[in-house]
Wavefront OBJ file of the C-alpha trace (Angstrom):
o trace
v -23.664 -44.710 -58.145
v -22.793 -47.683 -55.829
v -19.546 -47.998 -57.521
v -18.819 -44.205 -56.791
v -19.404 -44.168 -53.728
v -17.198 -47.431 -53.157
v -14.618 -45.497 -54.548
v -15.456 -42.200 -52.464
v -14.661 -44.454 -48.981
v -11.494 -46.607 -50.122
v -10.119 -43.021 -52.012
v -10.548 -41.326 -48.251
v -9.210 -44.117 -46.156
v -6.599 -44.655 -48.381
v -5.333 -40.817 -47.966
v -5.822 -41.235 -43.930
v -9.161 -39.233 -44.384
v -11.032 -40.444 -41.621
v -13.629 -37.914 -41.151
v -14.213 -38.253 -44.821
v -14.780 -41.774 -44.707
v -16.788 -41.430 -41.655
v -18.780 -39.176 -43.862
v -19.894 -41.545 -46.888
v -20.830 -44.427 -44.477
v -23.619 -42.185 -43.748
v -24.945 -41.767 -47.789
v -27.343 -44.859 -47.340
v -27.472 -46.769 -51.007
v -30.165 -47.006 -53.100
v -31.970 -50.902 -53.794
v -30.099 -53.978 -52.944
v -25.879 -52.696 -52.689
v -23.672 -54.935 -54.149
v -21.156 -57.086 -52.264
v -18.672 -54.299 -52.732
v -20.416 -52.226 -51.288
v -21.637 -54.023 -48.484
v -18.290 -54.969 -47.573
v -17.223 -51.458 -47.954
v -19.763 -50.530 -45.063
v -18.207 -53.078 -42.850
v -15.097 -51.924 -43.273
v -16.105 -48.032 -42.118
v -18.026 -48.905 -38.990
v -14.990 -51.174 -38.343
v -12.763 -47.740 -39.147
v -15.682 -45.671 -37.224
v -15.605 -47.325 -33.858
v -11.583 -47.602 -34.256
v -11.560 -44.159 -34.480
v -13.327 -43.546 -31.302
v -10.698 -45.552 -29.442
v -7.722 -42.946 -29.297
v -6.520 -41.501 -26.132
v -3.691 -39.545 -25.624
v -3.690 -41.001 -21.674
v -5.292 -44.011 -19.719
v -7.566 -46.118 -22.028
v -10.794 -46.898 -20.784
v -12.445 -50.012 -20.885
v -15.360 -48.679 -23.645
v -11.790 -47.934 -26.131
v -10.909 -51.722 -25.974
v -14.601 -53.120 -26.495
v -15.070 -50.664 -29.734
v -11.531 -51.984 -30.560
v -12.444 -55.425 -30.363
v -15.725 -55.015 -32.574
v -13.732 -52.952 -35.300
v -11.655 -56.348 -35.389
v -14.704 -58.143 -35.629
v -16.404 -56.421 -38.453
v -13.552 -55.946 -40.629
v -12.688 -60.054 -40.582
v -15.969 -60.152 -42.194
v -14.702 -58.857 -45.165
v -14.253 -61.656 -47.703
v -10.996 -62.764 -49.497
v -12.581 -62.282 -52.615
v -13.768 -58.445 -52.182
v -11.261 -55.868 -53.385
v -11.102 -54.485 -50.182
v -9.480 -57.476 -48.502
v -5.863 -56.438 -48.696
v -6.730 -53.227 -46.900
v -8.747 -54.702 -44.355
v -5.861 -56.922 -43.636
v -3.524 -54.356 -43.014
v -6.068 -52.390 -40.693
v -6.560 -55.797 -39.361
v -3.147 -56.221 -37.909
v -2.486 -52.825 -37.051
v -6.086 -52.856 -35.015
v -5.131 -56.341 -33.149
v -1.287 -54.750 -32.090
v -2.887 -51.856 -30.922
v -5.169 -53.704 -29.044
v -2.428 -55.532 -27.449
v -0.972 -52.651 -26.353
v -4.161 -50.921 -25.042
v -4.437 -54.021 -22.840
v -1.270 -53.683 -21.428
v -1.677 -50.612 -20.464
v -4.645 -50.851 -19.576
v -3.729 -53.310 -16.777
v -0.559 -51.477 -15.947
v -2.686 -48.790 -15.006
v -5.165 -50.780 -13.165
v -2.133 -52.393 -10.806
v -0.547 -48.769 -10.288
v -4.026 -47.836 -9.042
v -2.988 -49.738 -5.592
v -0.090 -47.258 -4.907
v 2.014 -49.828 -3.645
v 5.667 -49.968 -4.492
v 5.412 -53.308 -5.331
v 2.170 -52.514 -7.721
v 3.969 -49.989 -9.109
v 7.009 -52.212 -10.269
v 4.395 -54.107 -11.805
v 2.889 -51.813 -13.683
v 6.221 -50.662 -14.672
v 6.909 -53.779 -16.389
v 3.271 -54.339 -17.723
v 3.655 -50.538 -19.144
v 7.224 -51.822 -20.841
v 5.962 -54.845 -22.839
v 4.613 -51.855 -25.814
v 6.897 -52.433 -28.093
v 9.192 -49.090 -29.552
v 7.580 -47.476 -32.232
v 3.869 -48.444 -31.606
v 1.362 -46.004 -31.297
v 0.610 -46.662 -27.372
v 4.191 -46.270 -27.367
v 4.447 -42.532 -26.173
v 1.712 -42.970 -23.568
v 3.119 -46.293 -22.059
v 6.527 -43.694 -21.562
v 4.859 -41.067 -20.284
v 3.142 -43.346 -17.344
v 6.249 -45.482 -16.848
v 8.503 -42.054 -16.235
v 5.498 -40.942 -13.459
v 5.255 -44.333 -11.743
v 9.323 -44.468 -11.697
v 8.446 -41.345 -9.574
v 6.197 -42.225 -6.966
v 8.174 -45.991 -6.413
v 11.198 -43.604 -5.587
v 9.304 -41.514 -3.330
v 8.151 -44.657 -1.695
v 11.859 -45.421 -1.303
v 13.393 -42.535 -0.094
v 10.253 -40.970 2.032
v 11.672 -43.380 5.354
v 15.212 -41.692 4.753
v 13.952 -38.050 4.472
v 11.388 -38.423 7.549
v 14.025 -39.696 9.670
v 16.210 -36.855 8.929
v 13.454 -34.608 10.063
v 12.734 -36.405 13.512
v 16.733 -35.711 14.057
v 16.275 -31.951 12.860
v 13.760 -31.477 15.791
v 15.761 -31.200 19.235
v 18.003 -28.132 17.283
v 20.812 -29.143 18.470
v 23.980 -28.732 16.458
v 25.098 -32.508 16.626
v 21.421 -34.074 15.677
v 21.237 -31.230 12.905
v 24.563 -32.417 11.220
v 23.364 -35.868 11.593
v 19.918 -34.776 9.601
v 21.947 -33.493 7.099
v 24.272 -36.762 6.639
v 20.664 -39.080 6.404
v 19.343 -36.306 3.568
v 22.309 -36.349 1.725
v 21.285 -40.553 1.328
v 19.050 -39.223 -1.274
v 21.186 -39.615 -4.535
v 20.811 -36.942 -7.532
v 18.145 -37.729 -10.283
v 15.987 -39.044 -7.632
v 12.460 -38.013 -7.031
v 12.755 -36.896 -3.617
v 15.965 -35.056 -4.252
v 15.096 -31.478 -4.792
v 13.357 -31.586 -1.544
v 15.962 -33.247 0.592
v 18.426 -30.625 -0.836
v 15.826 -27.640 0.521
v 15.827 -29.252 4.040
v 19.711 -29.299 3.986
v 19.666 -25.776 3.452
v 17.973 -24.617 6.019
v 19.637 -27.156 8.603
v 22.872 -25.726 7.377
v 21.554 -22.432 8.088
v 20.160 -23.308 11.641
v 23.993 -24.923 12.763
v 25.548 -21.262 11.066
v 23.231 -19.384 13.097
v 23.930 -21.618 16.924
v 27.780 -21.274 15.843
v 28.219 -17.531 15.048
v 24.747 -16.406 17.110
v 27.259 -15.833 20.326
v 29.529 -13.873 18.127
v 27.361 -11.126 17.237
v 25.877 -10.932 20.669
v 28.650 -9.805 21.664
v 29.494 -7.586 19.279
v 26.488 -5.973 19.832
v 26.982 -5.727 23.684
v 30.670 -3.791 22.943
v 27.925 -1.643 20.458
v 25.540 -0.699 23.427
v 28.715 0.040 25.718
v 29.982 2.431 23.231
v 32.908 0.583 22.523
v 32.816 0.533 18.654
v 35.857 -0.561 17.828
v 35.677 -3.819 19.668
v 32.424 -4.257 17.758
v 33.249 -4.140 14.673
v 36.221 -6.811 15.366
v 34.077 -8.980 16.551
v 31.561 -8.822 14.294
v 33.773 -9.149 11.448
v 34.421 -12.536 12.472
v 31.605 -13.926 10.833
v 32.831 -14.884 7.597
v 30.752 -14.500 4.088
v 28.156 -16.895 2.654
v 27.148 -17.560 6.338
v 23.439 -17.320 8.000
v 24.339 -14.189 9.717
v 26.624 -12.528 7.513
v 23.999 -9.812 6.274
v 23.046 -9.139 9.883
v 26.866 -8.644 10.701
v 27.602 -6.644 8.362
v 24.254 -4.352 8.606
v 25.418 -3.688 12.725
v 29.087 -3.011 11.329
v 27.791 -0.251 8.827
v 26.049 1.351 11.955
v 28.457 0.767 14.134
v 30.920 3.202 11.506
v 28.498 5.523 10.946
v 27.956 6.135 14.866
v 31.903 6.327 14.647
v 31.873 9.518 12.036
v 28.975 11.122 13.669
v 31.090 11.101 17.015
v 34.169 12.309 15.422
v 32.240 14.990 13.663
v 30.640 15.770 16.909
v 33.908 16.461 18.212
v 34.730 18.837 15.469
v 32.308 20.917 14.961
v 30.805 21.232 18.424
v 33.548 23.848 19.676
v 32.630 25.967 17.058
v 28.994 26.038 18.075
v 29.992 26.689 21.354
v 32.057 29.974 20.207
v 28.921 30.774 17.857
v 26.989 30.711 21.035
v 29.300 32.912 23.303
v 29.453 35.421 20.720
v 25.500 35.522 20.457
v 25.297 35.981 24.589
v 27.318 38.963 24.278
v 25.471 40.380 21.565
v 27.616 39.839 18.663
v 24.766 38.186 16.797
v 26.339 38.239 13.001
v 29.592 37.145 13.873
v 27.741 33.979 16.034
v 26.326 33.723 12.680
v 29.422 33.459 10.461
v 31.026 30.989 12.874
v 27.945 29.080 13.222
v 27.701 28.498 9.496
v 31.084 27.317 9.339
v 29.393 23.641 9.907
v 28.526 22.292 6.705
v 25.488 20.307 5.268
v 25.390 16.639 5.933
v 27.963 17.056 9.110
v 25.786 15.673 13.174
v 25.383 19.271 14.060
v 23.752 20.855 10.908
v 20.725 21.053 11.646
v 21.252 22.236 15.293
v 23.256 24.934 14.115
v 20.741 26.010 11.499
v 18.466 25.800 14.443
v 20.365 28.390 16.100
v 21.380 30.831 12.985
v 17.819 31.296 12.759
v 16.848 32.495 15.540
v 20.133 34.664 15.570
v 18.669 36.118 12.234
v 15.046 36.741 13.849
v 16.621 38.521 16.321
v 18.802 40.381 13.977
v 14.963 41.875 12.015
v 14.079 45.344 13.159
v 9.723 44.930 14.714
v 7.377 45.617 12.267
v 4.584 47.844 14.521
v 0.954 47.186 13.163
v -1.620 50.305 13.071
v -5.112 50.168 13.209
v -7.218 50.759 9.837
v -8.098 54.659 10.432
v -12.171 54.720 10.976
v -14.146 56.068 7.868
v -15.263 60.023 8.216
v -19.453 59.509 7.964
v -19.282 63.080 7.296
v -17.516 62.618 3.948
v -21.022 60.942 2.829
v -23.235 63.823 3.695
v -25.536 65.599 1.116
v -26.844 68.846 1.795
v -30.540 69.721 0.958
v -30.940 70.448 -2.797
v -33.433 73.747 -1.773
v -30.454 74.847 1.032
v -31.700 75.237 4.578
v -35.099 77.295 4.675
v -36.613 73.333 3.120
v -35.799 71.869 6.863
v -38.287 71.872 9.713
v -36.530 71.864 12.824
v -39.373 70.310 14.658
v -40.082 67.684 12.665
v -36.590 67.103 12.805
v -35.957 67.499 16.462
v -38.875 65.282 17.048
v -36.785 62.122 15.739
v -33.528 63.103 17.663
v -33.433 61.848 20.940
v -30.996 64.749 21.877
v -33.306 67.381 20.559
v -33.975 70.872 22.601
v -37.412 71.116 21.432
v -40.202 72.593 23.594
v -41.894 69.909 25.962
v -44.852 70.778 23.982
v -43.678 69.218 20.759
v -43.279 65.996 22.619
v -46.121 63.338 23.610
v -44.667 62.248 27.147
v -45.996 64.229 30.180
v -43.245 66.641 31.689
v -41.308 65.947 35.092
v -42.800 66.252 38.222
v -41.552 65.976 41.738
v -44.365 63.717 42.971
v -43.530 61.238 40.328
v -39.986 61.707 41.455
v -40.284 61.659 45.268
v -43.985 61.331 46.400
v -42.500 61.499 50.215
v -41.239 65.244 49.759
v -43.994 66.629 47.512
v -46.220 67.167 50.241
v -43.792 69.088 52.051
v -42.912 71.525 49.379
v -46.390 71.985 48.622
v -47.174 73.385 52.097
v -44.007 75.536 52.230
v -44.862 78.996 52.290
v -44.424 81.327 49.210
v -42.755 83.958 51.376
v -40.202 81.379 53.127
v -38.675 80.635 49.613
v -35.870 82.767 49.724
v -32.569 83.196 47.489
v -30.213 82.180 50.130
v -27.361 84.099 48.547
v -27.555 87.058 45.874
v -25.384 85.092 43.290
v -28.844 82.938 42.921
v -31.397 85.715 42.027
v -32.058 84.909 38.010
v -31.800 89.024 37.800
v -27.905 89.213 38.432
v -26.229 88.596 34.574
v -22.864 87.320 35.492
v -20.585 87.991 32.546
v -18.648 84.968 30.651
v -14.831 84.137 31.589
v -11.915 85.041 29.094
v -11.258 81.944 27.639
v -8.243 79.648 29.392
v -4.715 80.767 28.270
v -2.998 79.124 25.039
v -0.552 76.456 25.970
v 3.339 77.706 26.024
v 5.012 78.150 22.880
v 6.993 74.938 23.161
v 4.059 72.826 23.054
v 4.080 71.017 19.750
v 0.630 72.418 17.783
v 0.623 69.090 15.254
v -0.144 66.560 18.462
v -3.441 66.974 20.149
v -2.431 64.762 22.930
v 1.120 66.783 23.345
v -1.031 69.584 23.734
v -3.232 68.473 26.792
v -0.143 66.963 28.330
v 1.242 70.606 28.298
v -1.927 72.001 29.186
v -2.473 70.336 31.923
v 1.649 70.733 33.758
v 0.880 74.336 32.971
v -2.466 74.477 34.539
v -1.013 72.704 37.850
v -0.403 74.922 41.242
l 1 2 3 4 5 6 7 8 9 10 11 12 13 14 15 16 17 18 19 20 21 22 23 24 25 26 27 28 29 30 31 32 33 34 35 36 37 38 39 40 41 42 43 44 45 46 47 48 49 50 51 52 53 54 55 56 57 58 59 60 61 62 63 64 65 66 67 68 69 70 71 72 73 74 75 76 77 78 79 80 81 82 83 84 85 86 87 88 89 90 91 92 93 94 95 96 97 98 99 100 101 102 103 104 105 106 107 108 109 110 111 112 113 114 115 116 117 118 119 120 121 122 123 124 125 126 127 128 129 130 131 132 133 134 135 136 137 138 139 140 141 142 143 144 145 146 147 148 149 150 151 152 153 154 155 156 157 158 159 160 161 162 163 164 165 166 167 168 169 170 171 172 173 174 175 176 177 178 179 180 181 182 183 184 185 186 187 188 189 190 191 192 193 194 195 196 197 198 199 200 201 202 203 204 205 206 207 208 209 210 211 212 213 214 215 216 217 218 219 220 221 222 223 224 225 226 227 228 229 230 231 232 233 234 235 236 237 238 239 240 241 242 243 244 245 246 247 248 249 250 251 252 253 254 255 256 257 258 259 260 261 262 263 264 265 266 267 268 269 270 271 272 273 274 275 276 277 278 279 280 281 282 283 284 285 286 287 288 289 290 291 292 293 294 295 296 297 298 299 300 301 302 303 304 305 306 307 308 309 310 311 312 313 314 315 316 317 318 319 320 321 322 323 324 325 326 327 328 329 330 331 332 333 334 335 336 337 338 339 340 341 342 343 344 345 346 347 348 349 350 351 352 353 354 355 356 357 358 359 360 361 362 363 364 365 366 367 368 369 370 371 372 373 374 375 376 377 378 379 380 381 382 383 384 385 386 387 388 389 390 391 392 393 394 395 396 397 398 399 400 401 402 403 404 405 406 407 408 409 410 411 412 413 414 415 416 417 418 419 420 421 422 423 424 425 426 427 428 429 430
């Protein structure tokens, strides 16, 4: 069993297996373990602890001490175990690797003081791992970052200088800004930067330089002189700070130049459109006036114009009231005819009934209740002094009915009811 398991843990170290070896150190053995195997448990906790001492970055100071007590524990193993030979290959490959962890472990510890001197020195501490060790790759990785910041260090006085030149904005201190940037030699940290603030110096000197130039262009612009403004404005040459602008107020200043030429064109023939509209000739203002084609200055005003010429052109449209529902078309007539109808009860619910007073409840009219002052007086008048004052008023005298008035004249038109008392009544006049 002991022998097995021997085998198990030099079989998995042997193929690089460390998990697996890891593994059988924890399979305790049974009774007293034989030298083998007691050597063989030595040799994994060295492995174990070695195992915990890989970093892909800065190694810490628990990495070396497990390093240094893997070294210790495998030394233990004796010359005469059959595990010697590979505990003194791990032995020498722990104790270089420890080397190196030191090394860069202190290189790290001196760049920690950010000084440019520091850094050297951790440069060079970082430099002593030889090629081809395993601490190798991350000694390379700090050296190239440390190379950084020392050259930042360096070239930070050069670059801040050109900035305290760049601030008065004058042309001369701006060129000499750029001339301290340009100190800053390709490759180097601070490069990419100093190349960003030359830019935008360059720019600032192209826009003081040409700035006057398109000033006044755009003063020949505002004074309607187009021409001149588009020769100077053209001045400014391509790949300069202004250039875009230039050549944005140049395309405006042509398109102002077309709109006034079409102007001129097309606004004689809105005049004659117009003319012929004032004296009534509204289609032929219309034909003229449509003459001006889409896209010209004066479309739209002329479209303005044609309709209005077209509105006027529309016969009116005269609106009539609904006609007013007959009532009389939704009466029913008693299903027993007439004799079923009682004209009392019926006149008693009409307000403009001629009933008999009797039928009603209200009292009839009386004088006192119309004039009390005057009852009293024709209450005292004698019988006999209540006279007919003419003969026309005794109630006795039938006075026989008119013939009805004469028909309107012949010329009166009989479908219009209000033609017809229009005649009636010129007829009927003295």
């Amino acid at each position: 069993m002991e022998q097995n398991l021997a085998g198990r843990r030099l079989s998995s170290m042997e193929q690089c297996d460390r998990k697996g070896a890891i593994l059988t150190l924890f399979i305790p053995p049974a009774g007293n373990p034989a030298p083998e195997v007691q050597d063989l448990v030595r040799f994994g906790n060295a492995y174990k602890m070695v195992d915990s001492t890989e970093s892909l970055w800065v190694p810490t100071g628990a990495q070396i001490w497990n390093l240094m007590e893997a070294i210790a524990a495998i030394k233990q193993v004796k010359s005469t175990s059959p595990f010697y030979p590979q505990a003194q290959a791990y032995l020498k490959d722990w104790q270089t690797s420890l080397k190196d962890m030191v090394q860069v472990k202190y290189a790290t510890l001196a760049a920690g003081m950010g000084q440019h001197s520091t850094l050297k020195l951790a440069i060079a501490q970082a430099k002593q791992v030889p090629l081809g060790h395993v601490r190798r790759m991350q000694a390379q990785t700090l050296i190239a970052y440390w190379a950084e910041e020392v050259q930042r260090i360096e070239d930070e006085p050069l670059l801040v200088r050109a900035k305290d030149l760049a601030k008065s904005g004058k042309i001369s201190d701006l060129k000499l800004a750029i001339a301290q940037a340009r100190q800053i030699q390709l490759g180097r940290a601070l490069r990419g930067s100093a190349q960003d603030w030359i830019a935008t110096w360059r720019d600032q000197i192209e826009v003081l330089e040409d700035q006057p130039i398109l000033t006044q262009a755009r003063a020949f612009g505002r004074q309607g002189k187009l021409s001149e403004a588009i020769d100077a404005a053209s001045r400014i040459k391509t790949k300069r700070a202004l250039y875009p602008e230039a050549q944005a107020a140049i395309l405006d200043w042509r398109a102002e130049q077309i709109r006034i030429a079409q102007i001129a064109q097309d606004q004689p023939i809105l005049n004659q459109a117009r003319a012929m509209a004032l004296s009534g000739n509204l289609r032929g203002a219309i034909d003229v006036a449509s003459q001006i084609g889409s896209g010209r200055a004066l479309y739209y005003e002329a479209q303005g114009s044609i309709g209005r010429w077209q509105e006027e052109l529309r016969p009116p449209t005269y609106l009539f009231p609904e006609p007013i529902p007959d009532e009389t078309l939704d009466y029913t007539p008693p299903e027993n005819g007439w004799d079923d109808i009682d004209p009392v009860a019926n006149d008693a619910d009409d307000p403009f009934s001629l009933s008999p007073l009797e039928s009603s409840s209200e009292e009839p009219f009386s004088l006192e209740e119309a004039d009390p002052d005057n009852s009293s007086a024709i209450d005292s008048m004698p019988i006999d002094e209540i006279v007919p004052s003419d003969e026309t008023d005794d109630p006795s005298i039938y006075e026989a009915p008119q013939p009805a008035e004469a028909a309107p004249p012949t010329d009166t038109d009989e479908s219009s009811v209000t033609g017809y008392y229009d005649q009636r009544y010129y007829y009927n006049q003295p």
